[in-house]
C-alpha positions as CSV (number, residue, x, y, z in Angstrom):
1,X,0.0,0.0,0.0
2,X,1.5,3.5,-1.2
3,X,1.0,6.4,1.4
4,X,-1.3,8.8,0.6
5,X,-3.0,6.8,-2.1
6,X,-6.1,9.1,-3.7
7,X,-8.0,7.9,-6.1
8,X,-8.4,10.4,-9.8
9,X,-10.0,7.8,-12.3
10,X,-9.6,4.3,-13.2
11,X,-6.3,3.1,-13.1
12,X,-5.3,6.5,-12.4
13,X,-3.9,7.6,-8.5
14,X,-2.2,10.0,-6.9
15,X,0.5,10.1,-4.4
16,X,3.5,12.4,-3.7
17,X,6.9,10.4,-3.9
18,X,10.5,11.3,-3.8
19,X,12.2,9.9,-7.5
20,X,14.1,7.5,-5.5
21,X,11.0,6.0,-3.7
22,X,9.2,6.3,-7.0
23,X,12.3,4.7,-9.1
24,X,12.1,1.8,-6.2
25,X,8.9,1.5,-6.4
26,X,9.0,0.9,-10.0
27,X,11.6,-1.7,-9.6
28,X,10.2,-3.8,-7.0
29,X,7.0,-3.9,-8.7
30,X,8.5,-4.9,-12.2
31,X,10.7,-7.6,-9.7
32,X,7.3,-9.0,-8.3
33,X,5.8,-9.0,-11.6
34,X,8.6,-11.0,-13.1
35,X,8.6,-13.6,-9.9
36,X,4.9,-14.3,-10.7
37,X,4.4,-14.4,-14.1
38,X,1.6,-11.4,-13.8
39,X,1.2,-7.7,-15.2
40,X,3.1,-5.3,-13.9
41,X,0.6,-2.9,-11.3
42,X,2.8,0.5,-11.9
43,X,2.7,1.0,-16.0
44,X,3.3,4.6,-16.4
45,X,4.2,7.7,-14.1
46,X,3.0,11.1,-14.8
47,X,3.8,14.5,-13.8
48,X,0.9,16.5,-11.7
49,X,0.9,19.6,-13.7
50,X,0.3,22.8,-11.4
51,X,-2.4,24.7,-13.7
52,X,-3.3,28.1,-13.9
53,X,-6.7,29.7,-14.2
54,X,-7.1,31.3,-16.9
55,X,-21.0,40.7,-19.4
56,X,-22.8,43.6,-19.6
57,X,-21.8,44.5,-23.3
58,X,-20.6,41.2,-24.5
59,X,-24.2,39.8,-25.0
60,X,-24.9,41.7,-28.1
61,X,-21.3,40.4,-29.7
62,X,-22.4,37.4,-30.0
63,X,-26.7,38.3,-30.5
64,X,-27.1,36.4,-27.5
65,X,-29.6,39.0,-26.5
66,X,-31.4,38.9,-30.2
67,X,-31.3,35.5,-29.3
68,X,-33.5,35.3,-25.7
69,X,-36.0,38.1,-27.4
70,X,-36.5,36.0,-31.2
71,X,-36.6,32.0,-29.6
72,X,-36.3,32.7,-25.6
73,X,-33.1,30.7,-25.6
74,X,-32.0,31.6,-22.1
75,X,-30.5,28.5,-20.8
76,X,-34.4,26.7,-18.8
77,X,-33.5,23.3,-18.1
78,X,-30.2,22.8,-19.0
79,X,-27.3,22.2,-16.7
80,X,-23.4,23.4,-16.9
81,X,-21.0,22.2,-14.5
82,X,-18.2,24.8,-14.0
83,X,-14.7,23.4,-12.9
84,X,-13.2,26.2,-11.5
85,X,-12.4,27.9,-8.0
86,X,-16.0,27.1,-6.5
87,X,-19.2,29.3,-7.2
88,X,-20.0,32.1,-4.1
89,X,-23.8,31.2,-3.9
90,X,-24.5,34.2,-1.9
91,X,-23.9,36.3,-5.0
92,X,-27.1,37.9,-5.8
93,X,-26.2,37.2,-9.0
94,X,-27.3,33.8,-9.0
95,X,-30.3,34.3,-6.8
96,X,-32.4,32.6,-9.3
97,X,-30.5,29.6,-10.0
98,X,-31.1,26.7,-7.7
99,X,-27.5,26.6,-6.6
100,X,-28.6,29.6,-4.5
101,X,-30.5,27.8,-2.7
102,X,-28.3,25.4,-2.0
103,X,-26.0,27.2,-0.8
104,X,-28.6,28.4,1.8
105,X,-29.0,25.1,3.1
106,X,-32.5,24.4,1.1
107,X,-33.6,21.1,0.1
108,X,-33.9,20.5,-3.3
109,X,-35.1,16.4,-3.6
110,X,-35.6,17.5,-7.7
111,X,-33.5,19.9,-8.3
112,X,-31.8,20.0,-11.5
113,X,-28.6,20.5,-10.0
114,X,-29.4,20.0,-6.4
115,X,-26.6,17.7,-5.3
116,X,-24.4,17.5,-7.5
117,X,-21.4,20.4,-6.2
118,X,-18.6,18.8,-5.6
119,X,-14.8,20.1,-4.0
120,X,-12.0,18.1,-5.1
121,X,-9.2,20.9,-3.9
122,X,-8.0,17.7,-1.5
123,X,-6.0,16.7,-5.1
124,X,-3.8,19.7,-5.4
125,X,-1.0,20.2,-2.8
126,X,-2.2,16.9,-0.8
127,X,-0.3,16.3,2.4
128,X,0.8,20.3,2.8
129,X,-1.2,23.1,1.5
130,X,2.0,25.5,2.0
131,X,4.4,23.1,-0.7
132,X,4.2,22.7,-4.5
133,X,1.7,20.7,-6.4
134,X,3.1,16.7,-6.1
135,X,5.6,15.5,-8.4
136,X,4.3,12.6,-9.3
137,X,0.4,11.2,-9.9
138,X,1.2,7.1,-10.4
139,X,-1.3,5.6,-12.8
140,X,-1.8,1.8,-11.2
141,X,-3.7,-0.9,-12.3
142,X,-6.3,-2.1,-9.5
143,X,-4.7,-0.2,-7.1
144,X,-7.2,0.6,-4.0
145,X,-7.7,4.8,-3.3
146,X,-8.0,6.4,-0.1
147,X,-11.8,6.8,0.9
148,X,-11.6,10.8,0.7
149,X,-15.5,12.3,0.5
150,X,-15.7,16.0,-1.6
151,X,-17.7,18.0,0.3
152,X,-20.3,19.6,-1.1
153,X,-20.9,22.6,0.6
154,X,-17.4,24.1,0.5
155,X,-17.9,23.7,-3.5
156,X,-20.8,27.2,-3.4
157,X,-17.9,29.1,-1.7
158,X,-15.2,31.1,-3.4
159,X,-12.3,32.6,-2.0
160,X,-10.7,33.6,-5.4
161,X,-13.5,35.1,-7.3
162,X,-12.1,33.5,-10.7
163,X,-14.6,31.0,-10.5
164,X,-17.8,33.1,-9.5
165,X,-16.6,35.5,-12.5
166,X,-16.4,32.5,-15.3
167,X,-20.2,31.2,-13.7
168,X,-21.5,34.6,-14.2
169,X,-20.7,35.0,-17.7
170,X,-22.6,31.6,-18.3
171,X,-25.8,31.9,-16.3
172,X,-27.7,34.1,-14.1
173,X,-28.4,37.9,-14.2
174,X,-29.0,41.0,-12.0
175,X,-31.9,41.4,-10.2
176,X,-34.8,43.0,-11.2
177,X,-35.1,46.6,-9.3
178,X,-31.5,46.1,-7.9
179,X,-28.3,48.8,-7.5
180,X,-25.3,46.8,-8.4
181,X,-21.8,48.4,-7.8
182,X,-19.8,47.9,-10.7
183,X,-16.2,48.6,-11.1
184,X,-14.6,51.5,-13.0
185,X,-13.5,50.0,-16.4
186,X,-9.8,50.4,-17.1
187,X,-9.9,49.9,-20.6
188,X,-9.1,53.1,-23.0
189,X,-11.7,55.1,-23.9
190,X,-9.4,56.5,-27.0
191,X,-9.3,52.8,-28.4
192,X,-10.6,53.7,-32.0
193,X,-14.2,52.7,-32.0
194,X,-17.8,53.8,-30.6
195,X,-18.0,52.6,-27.2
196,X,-21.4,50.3,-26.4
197,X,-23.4,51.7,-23.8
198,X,-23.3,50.1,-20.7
199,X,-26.5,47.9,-19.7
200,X,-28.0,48.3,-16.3
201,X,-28.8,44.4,-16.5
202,X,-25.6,42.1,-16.3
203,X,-26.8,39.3,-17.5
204,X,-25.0,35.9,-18.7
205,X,-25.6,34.4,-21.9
206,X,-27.6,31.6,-20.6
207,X,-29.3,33.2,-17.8
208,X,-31.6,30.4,-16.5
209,X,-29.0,27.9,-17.1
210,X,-28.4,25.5,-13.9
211,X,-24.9,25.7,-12.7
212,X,-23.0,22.8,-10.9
213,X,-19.4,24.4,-9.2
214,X,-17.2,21.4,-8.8
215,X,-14.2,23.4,-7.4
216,X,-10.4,22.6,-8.3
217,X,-8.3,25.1,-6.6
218,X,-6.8,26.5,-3.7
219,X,-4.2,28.6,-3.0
220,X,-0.6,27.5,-3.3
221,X,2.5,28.6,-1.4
222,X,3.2,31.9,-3.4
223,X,-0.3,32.7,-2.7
224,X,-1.6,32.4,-5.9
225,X,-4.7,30.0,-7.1
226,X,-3.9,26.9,-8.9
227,X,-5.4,23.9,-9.7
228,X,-3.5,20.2,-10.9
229,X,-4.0,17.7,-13.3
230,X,-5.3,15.3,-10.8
231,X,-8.1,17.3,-9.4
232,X,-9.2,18.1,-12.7
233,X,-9.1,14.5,-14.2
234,X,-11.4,13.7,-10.9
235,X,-13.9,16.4,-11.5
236,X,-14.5,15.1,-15.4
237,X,-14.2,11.4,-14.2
238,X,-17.0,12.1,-12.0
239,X,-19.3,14.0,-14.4
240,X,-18.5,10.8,-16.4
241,X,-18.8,8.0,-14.1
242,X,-21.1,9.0,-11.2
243,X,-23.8,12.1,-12.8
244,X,-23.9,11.4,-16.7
245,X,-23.8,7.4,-16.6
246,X,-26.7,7.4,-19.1
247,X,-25.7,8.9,-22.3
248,X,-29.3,9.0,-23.0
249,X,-30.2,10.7,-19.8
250,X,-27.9,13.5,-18.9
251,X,-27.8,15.6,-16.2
252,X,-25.2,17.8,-16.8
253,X,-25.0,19.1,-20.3
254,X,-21.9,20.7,-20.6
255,X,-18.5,21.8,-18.9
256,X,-16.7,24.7,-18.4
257,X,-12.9,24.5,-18.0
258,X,-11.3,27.7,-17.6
259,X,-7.9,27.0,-16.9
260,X,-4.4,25.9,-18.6
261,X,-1.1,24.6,-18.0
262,X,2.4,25.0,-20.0
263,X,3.2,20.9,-20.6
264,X,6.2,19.3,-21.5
265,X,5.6,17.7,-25.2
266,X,8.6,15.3,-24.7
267,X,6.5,14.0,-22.2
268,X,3.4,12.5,-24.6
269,X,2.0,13.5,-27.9
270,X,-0.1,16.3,-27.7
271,X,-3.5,15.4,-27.1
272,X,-2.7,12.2,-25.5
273,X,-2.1,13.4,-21.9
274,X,-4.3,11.7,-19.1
275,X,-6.1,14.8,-19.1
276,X,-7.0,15.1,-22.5
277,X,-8.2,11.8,-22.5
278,X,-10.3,12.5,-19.9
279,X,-11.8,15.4,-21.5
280,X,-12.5,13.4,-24.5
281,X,-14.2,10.2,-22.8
282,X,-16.3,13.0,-21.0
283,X,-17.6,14.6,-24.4
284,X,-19.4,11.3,-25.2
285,X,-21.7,12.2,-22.8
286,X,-21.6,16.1,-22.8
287,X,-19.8,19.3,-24.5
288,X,-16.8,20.5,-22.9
289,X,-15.7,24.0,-24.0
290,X,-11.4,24.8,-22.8
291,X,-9.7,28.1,-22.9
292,X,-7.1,27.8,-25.2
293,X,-4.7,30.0,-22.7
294,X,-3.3,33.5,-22.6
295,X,0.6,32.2,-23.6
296,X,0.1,33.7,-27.1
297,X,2.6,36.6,-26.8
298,X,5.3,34.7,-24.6
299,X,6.6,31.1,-24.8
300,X,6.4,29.9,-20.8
301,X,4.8,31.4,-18.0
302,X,7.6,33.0,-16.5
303,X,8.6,35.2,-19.9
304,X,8.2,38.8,-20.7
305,X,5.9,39.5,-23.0
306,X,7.0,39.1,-26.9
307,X,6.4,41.8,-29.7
308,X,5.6,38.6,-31.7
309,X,2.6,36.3,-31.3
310,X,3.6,32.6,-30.4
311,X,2.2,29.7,-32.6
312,X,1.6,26.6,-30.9
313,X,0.7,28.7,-27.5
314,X,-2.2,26.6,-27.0
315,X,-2.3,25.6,-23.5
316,X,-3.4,21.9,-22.4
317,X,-6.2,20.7,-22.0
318,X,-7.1,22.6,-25.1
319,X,-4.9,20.1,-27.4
320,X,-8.0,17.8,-26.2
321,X,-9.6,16.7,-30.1
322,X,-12.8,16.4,-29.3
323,X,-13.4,20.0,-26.8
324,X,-14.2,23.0,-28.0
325,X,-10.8,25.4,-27.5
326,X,-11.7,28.5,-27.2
327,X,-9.5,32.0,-27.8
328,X,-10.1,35.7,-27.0
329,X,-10.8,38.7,-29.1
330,X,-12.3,42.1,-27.9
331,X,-16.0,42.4,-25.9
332,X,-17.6,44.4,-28.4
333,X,-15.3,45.6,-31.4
334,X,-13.6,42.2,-32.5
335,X,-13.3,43.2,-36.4
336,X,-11.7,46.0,-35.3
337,X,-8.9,44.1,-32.9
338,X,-8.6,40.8,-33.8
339,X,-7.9,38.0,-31.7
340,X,-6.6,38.8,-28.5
341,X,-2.5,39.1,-29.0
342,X,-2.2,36.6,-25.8
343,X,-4.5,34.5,-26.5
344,X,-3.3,30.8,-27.1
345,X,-3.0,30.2,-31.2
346,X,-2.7,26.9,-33.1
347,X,-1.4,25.1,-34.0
348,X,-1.0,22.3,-31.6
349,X,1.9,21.0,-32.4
350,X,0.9,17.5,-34.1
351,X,-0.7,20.0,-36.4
352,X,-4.0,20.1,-35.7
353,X,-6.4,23.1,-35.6
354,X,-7.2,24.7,-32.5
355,X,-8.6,26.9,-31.1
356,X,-11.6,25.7,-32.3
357,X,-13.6,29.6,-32.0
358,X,-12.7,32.9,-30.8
359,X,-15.3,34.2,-28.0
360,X,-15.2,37.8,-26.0
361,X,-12.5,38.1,-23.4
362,X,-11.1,41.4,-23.1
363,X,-12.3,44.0,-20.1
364,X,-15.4,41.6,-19.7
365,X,-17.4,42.6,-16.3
366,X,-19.1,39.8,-14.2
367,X,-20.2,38.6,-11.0
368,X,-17.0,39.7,-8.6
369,X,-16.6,37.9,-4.9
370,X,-13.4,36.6,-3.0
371,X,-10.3,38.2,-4.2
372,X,-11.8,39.9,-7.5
373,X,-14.0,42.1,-5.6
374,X,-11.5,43.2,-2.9
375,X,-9.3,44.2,-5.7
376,X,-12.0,46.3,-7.4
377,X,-12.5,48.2,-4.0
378,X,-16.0,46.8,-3.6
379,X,-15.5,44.9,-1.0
380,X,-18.0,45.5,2.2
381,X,-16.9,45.0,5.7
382,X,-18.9,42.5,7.7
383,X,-20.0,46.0,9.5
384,X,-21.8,47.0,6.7
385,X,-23.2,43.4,5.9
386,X,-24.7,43.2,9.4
387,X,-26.4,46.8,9.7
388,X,-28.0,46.3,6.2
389,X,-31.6,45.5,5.3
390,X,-32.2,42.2,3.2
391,X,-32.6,44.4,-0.1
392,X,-29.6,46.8,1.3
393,X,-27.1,43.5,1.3
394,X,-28.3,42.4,-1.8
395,X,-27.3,45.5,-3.4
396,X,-23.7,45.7,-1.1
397,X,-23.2,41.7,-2.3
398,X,-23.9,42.8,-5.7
399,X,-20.9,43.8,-6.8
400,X,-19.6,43.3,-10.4
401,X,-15.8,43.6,-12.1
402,X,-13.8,43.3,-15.3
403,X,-10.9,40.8,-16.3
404,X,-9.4,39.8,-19.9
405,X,-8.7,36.5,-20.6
406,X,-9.7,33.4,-22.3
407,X,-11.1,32.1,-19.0
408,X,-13.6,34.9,-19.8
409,X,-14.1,33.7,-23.4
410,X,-14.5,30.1,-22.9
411,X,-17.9,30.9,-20.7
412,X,-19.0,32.8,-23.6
413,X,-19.2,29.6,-25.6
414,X,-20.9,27.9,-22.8
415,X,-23.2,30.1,-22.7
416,X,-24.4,30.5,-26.3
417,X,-24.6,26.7,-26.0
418,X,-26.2,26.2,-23.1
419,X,-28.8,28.6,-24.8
420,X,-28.6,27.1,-28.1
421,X,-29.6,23.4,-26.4
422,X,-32.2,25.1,-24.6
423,X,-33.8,26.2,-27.6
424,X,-32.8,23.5,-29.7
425,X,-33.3,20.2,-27.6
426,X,-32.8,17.5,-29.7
427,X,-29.1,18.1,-29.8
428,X,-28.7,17.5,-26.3
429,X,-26.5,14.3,-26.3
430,X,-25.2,15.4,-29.4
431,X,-21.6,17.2,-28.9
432,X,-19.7,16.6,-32.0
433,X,-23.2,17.8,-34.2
434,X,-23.3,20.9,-32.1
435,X,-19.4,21.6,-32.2
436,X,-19.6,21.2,-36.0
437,X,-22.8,23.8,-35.9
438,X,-20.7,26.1,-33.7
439,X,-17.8,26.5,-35.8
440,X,-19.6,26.5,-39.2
441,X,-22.3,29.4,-37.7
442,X,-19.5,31.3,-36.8
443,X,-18.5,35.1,-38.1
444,X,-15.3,35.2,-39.9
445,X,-13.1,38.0,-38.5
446,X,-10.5,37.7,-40.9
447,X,-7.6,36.7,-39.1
448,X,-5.0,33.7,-39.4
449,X,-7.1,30.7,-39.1
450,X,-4.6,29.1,-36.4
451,X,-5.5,32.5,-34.1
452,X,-9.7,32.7,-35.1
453,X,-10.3,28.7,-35.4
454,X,-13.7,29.3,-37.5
455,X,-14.5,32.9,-36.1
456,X,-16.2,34.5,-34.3
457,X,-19.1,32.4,-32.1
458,X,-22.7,33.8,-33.1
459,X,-26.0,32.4,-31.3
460,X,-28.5,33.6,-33.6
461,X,-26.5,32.2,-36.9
462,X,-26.6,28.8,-35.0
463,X,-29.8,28.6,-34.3
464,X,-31.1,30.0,-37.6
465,X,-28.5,27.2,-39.6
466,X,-31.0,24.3,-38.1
């Protein structure tokens, strides 16, 4: 038995080992193996890659408002899971959404969603929350896990904000007669075209969309938010295995994965990494939309930026075939900018096309809590929380913020489908059909085709081309 054993998926585990206990570990199994005529357990060793995370005027960019008003394709009945940082359920924005009420302690015994939050933070930095992600994850045959529960209710909080922020630009919306505080924009007003006015209703692009947080992250010794390879292969193993185990009868329609990692292609092919695997077995029974990263303008994470955009930036699990890799361009004048210069461009590097769309990610406001909100200077003191009146700390909770990114423009794409499926039913269960309807709606921006993928996503083209 292997110390701190945690299960990630079949045949895959986790543990944290020095390279000499791994190297004898290796040995002694290949020894016992031999002596006994059987399989070796320990086939192939993997690193834990550390990975990185990655409204109110994007709507109309991609007519996702032309698109509630013409076939009320706002999201009803269709569920999004969201592997991120955790959702903050006490966001007014999401008062709507059942999560809410989960996250108040309500029972929901039919609930689309009701249940079905999960944290798997334990994976990243197990044994020490202060050290670096583990080395190693082991992938064993028949090997038996630690009996570790997620816990469900730590899943509706968010420290970080990243993840409340992605949520928000998929589902829910301000409420109606509300005051929310929305940070200054620090964008250029000189930036060479007309400036949209700014709606008093944030609202995402599927508002009534269900949203399941399985959270991913926590905060690593530098005191930044990171995720690893292992808690992310045990979210999508679980949408896989334990929610969508009928094809036929899904629960969760979709995933969003906002997040990224450098990786090491001497390592495996790319698209062949556990984690891409994962992400492909998963789209059997559901879309899964990736940001393709924001390593376009500098080769590694540590680099100053580059004058030059870099090819083959595309960040795993984005190499994934079957997801939807998503890139950046501007909220609301993409023909005039382009794609986002760091926004991860194809191709990968076994020369395939990715990213597979272009969605809105620069200076893109939603739902702020945890750390996002303290840095906007919206944060209220517990003071202020206490004295208020119920519709008085909905308004101080209702606080709203900007950040550029692909994690913004991935949750675009989730959003248009999520709305698209909720229009257009019978393609639930159908990911490649919808993928292929995605890129062939979209709006051709004119750019290199390894930056744009097809374009531009566009709701209303898709739902007009079926």
């Amino acid at each position: 038995m292997i110390p701190g054993l945690a299960f990630v998926a079949p045949k895959l585990y986790q543990c944290v080992l020095s390279r000499r206990d791994l190297r004898d570990l290796v040995e002694d199994d290949q020894q016992r193996a031999a002596h006994n005529g059987v399989p070796t357990t320990v086939f192939r060793v993997w690193p834990d890659y550390e990975i990185e995370p990655q409204i109110d005027r994007s709507a109309a960019t991609v007519k996702a408002d032309a698109a509630w008003r013409s076939f009320a394709a706002c999201g009803k009945k269709i569920v999004w899971a969201v592997i991120d940082s955790g959702i903050d359920a006490e966001h007014p924005h999401f008062c709507e959404l059942e999560l809410a009420a989960e996250g108040r302690g309500d029972n929901l015994p039919n609930g689309l969603s009701s249940g079905l939050h999960r944290d798997f933070s334990y994976l990243v930095n197990p044994g020490n929350p202060l050290q670096p992600a583990a080395p190693a994850a082991a992938v064993a045959a028949g090997a038996p896990g630690l009996a570790v529960i997620p816990d469900t209710r730590t899943a509706l909080v968010d420290d970080s904000g990243h993840g409340t922020h992605v949520a928000g630009i998929i589902a829910g919306c301000t409420p109606p007669g509300a005051q929310p505080r929305v940070a200054d924009s620090q964008e250029a007003k000189d930036g060479g075209f007309v400036q949209r006015e700014r709606n008093s209703m944030l609202s995402g692009m599927a508002r009534a969309c269900e949203l399941v947080s399985l959270k991913v992250m926590r905060r690593s010794h530098q005191g930044t938010w990171v995720t690893s390879s292992a808690a992310v292969i045990r979210a999508l193993t679980y949408l896989r295995i334990e929610v969508n185990v009928d094809p036929g009868l899904l629960r969760v329609h979709g995933v969003n994965m906002s997040l990224g990692c450098a990786w090491r292609p001497d390592q495996y092919a790319a698209g062949q990494s556990p984690l891409c695997q994962a992400v492909n077995q998963l789209v059997g029974a559901g879309v899964v939309v990736v940001s393709a990263g924001n390593y376009g303008a500098r080769s590694a994470a540590g680099d100053g930026a580059n004058t030059s955009a870099i090819m083959g930036s595309v960040t795993e699990a984005a190499h994934a075939q079957d997801c939807i890799a998503v890139g950046s361009t501007h909220r609301e004048a993409p023909h005039v900018f382009g794609v986002s210069w760091t926004s991860g461009k194809g191709p990968t590097l076994d020369g395939r096309m990715k990213p597979d769309v272009v969605a809105l990610g620069e200076w893109i406001a939603s739902a702020a809590t945890g750390e996002v909100r303290a840095k906007a200077g919206l944060k209220a003191t517990p003071e202020e929380v206490a004295a208020a009146d119920p519709v008085g700390k909905r308004d101080l909770l209702l606080t709203y913020a900007e950040l550029s990114g692909t994690s913004m423009a991935a949750p675009h794409v989730s959003g248009v489908i999520a709305a698209f499926l909720s229009a257009r039913r019978e393609f639930i269960g159908r990911p490649q059909l919808v993928k292929s309807l995605l890129t062939g709606s979209a709006t051709e921006l004119g750019r290199e085709r390894y930056a744009q993928g097809a374009g531009l996503a566009d709701l209303m083209r898709m739902l007009t081309s079926v």
